[in-house]
C-alpha positions as CSV (number, residue, x, y, z in Angstrom):
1,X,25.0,-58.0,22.5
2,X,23.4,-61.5,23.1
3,X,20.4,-61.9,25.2
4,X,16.8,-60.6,24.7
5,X,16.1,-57.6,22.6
6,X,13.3,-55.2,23.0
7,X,12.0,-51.9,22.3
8,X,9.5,-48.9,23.3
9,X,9.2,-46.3,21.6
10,X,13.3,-44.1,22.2
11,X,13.7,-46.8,24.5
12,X,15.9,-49.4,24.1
13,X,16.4,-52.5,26.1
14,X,18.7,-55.4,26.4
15,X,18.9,-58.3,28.9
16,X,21.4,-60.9,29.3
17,X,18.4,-63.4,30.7
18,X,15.1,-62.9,31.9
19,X,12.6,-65.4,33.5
20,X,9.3,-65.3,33.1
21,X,8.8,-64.6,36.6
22,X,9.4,-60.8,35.8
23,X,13.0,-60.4,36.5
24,X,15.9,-59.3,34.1
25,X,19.9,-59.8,34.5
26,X,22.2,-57.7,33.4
27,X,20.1,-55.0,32.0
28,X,21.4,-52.3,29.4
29,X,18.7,-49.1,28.8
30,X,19.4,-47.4,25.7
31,X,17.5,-43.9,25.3
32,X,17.1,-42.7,21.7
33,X,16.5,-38.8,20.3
34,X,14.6,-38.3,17.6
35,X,17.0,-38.5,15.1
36,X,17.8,-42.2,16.7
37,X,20.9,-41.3,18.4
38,X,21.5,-42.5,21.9
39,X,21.3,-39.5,24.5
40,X,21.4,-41.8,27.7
41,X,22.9,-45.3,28.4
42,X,21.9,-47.1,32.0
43,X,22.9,-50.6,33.1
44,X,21.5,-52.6,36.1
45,X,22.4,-55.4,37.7
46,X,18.6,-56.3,37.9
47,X,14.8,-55.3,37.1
48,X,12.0,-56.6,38.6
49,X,8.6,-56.1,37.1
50,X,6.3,-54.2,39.8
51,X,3.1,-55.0,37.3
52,X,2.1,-53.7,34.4
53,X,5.0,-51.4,32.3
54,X,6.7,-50.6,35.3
55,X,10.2,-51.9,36.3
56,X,12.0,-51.6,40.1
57,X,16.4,-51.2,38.4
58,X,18.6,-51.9,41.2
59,X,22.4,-51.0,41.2
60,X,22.1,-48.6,38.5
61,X,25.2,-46.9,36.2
62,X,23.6,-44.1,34.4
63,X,25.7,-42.1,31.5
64,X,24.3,-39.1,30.3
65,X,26.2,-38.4,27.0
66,X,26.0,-34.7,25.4
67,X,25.8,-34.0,22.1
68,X,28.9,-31.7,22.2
69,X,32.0,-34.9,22.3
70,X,34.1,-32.2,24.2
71,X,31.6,-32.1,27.1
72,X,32.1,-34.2,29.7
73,X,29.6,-36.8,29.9
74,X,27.8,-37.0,33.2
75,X,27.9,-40.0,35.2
76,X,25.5,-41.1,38.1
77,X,25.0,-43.9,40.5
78,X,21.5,-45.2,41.8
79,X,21.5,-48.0,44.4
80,X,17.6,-48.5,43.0
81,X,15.2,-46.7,41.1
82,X,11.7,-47.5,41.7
83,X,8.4,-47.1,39.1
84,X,10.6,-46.8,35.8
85,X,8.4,-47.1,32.4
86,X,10.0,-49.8,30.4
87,X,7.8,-52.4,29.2
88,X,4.4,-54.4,29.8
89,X,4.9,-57.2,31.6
90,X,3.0,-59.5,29.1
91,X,5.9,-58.9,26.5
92,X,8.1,-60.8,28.5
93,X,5.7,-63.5,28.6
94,X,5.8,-63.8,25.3
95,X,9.8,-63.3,24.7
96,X,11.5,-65.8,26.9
97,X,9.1,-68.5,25.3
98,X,9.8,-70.6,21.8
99,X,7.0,-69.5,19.0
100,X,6.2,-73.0,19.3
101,X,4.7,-72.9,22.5
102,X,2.3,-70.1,22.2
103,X,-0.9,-70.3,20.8
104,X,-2.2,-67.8,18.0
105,X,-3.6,-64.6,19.6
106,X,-0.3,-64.5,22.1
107,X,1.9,-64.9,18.6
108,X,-0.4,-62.0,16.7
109,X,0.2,-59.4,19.8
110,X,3.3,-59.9,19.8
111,X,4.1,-59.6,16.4
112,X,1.9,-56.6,16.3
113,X,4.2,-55.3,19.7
114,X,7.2,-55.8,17.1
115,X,6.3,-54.4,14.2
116,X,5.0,-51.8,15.6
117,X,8.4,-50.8,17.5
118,X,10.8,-51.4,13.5
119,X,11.3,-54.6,15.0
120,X,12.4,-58.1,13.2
121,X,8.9,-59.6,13.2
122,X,9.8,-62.5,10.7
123,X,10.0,-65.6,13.4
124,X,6.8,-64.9,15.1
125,X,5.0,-64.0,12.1
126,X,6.2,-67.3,10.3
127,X,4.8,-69.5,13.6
128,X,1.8,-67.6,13.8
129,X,1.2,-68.1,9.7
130,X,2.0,-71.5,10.1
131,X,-1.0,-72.0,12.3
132,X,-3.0,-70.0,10.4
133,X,-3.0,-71.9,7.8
134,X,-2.0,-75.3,9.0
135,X,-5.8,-77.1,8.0
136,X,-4.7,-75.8,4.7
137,X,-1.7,-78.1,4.5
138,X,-3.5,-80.7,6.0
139,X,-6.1,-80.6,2.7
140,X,-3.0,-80.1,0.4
141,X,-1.3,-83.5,2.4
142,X,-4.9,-85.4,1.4
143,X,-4.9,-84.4,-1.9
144,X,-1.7,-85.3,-2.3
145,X,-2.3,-89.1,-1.6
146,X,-5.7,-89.4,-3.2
147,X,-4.2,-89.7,-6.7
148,X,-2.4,-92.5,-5.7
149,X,-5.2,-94.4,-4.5
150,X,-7.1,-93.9,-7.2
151,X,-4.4,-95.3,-9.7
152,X,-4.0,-98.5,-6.6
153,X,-7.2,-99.2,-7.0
154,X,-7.0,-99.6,-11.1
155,X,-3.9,-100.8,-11.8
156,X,-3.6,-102.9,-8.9
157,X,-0.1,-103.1,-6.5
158,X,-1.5,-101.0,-3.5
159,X,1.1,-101.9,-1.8
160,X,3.7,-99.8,-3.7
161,X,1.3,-97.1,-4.4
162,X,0.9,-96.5,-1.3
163,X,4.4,-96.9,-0.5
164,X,4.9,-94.1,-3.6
165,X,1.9,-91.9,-1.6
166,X,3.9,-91.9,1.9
167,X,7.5,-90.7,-0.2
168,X,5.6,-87.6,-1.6
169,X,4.3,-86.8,1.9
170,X,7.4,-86.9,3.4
171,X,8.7,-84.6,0.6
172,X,5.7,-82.8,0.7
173,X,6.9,-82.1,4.7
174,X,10.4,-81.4,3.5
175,X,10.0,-78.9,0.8
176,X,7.6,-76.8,3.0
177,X,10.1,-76.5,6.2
178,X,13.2,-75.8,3.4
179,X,10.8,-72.9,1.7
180,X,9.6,-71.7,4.9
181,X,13.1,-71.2,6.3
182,X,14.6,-69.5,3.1
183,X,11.7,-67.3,1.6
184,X,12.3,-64.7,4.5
185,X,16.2,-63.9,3.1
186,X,14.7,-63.3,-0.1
187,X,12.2,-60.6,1.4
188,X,9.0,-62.6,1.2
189,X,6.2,-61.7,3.6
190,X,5.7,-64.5,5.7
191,X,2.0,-65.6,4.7
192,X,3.2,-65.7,1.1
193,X,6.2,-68.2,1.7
194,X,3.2,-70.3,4.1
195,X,0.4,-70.2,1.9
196,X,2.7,-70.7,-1.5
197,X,3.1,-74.3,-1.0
198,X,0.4,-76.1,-0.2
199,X,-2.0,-73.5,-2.4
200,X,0.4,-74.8,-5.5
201,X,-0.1,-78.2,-4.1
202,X,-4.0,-78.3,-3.6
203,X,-4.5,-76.9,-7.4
204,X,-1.9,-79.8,-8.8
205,X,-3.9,-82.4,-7.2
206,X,-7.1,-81.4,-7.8
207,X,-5.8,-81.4,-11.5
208,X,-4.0,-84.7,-11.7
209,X,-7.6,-86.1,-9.9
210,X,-9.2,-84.3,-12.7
211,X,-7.5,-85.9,-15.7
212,X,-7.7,-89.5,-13.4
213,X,-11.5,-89.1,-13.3
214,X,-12.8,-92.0,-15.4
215,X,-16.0,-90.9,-16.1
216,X,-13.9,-87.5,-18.0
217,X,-11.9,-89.9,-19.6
218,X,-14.7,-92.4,-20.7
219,X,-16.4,-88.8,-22.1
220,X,-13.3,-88.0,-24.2
């Protein structure tokens, strides 16, 4: 099913849409056993969060499946059920929004919400890494130009050298989106695929700066 996935504990949910004023659409309620297997399905037309974890369901279908298949399977209507323990509210915050838009310590509690449920964590965790280590691609991005301007300002033609510096930023920009979008098919955590990059970057400057160095190259 499409729509917004999420999970407590045995508990199951889906929603078709959500707002972040605390109401789901279209709500499914799957209930797990302990060997995963669901023992109770409920759908609701709405929920509508009464604070904290707990959720007001109105027109609710509820199927109680057995685990004998030639039982009958027990079906029951609620017109609403009040006080039900789904999820905290703050979760929903955090799900109807784009990584983008939240700021580290929402990102971390909600990839610590997913993890700890067997959840795909890999989005979140890749936005909140990015931040993380974001003034680390900033230095990588100035030691990436800083060779150029040393070789400007002895051989002369700034203008292309700088023109040369701007390419291999924009590459630089490139190659980090392309590695931070594929690593997580390959099974990469997501710091690793984050850090990798400008880490490799930083080391290859401060190299190339060190062989540049005129003073090391007058000692030679």
């Amino acid at each position: 099913g499409s729509g917004i996935w999420l999970r407590n504990g045995p508990l199951v949910i889906n929603a078709e849409r959500a707002l972040v004023t605390g109401v789901l659409f279209s709500v499914r309620l799957i209930h797990l056993d302990e060997q995963h297997r669901p023992i109770r399905i409920e759908t609701a037309e709405r929920a509508v969060s009464e604070g904290g974890s707990r959720w007001r369901l109105e027109n609710v279908q509820q199927i109680n499946l057995s685990e004998n298949p030639q039982d009958a399977i027990e079906r029951r209507h609620f017109s609403e059920r009040k006080g039900q323990e789904l999820f905290d509210r703050q979760v929903l915050d955090i799900a109807v929004l784009n990584p983008r838009y939240l700021n580290i310590a929402q990102l971390y509690e909600y990839v610590s919400y997913l993890e700890a449920n067997d959840l795909d964590s890999s989005v979140y965790a890749t936005a909140m890494y990015s931040r993380l280590f974001q003034p680390l691609s900033v230095v990588a991005m100035l030691l990436l130009t800083l060779p150029f301007v040393f070789v400007s300002q002895r051989g002369g033609n700034a203008g292309r050298w700088l023109f040369i510096g701007i390419l291999m930023g924009l590459g630089y920009m490139t190659a980090n989106q392309i590695v931070t979008a594929l690593t997580p098919a390959f099974g990469i955590p997501p710091w690793m695929s984050i850090a990798a990059l400008p880490l490799g970057v930083i080391v290859l400057a401060i190299a190339v700066m060190l062989q540049l160095n005129p003073a090391r190259r007058k000692n030679e």
